[in-house]
C-alpha positions as CSV (number, residue, x, y, z in Angstrom):
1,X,18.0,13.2,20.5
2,X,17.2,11.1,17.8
3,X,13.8,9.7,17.2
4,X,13.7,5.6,17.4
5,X,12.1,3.5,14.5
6,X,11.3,0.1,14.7
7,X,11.8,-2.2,11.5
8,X,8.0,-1.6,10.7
9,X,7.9,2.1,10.9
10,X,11.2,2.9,9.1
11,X,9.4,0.5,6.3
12,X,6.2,2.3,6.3
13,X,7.8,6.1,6.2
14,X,9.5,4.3,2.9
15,X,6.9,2.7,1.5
16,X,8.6,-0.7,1.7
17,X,8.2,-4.4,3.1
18,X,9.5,-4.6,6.4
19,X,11.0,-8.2,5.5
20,X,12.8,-6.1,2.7
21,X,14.5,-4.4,5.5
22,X,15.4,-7.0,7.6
23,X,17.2,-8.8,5.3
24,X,19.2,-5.8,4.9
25,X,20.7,-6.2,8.2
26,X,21.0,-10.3,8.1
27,X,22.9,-9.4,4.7
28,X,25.4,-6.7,6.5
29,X,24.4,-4.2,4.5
30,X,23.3,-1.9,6.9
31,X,24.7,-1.3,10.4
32,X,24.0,-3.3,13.1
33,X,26.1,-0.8,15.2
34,X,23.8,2.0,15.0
35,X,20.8,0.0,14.4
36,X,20.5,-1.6,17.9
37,X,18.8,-4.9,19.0
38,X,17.0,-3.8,22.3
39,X,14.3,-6.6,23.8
40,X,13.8,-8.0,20.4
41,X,13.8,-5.0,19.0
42,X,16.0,-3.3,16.3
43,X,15.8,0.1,16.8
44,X,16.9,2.7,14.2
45,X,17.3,6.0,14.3
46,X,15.3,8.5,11.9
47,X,18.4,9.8,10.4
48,X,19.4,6.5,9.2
49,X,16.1,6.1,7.0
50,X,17.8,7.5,4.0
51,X,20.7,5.3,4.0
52,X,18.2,2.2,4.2
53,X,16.3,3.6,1.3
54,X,19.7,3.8,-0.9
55,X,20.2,0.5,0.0
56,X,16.8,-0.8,-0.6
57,X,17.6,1.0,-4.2
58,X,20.4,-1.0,-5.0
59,X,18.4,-4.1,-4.3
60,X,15.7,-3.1,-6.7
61,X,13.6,-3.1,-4.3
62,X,10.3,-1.1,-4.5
63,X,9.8,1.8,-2.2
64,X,7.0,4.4,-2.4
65,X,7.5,7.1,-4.8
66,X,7.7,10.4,-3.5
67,X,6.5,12.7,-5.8
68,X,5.5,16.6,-5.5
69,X,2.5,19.0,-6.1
C-alpha cells in the first residue's frame, strides 16, 4: 500500500514551497483523481512525487538539488 503525503511533506521531500504545489492542482496540472481531498486534506501518494517534481520543472519552479557523493 502506498504511503500518503500531505501537500507539506510531498513539498519538503522536494525541496519546494508547498503553495508551489497547490497551485499545481487549482491549475489542473496534476490529478485531482489520485491526489484525494480527504477532511481538508489532499492526500498524495509517494509514487506520485516524481510527477509533481516534473511539473514543478516546467514551471521553473525551484526544487532542491539532489546531488551525489
Amino acid at each position: 500500500m502506498p504511503r500518503l503525503l500531505s501537500v507539506s511533506e510531498a513539498a519538503r521531500l522536494l525541496g519546494a514551497r508547498p503553495k508551489d504545489v497547490s497551485d499545481l492542482f487549482y491549475r489542473r496540472e496534476l490529478r485531482d483523481d489520485l491526489c484525494l481531498i480527504v477532511a481538508g486534506r489532499r492526500l498524495i501518494p509517494d509514487g506520485y512525487v516524481e510527477t509533481i517534481a516534473a511539473a514543478l520543472r516546467r514551471r521553473g519552479r525551484p526544487l532542491r538539488q539532489r546531488g551525489g557523493a
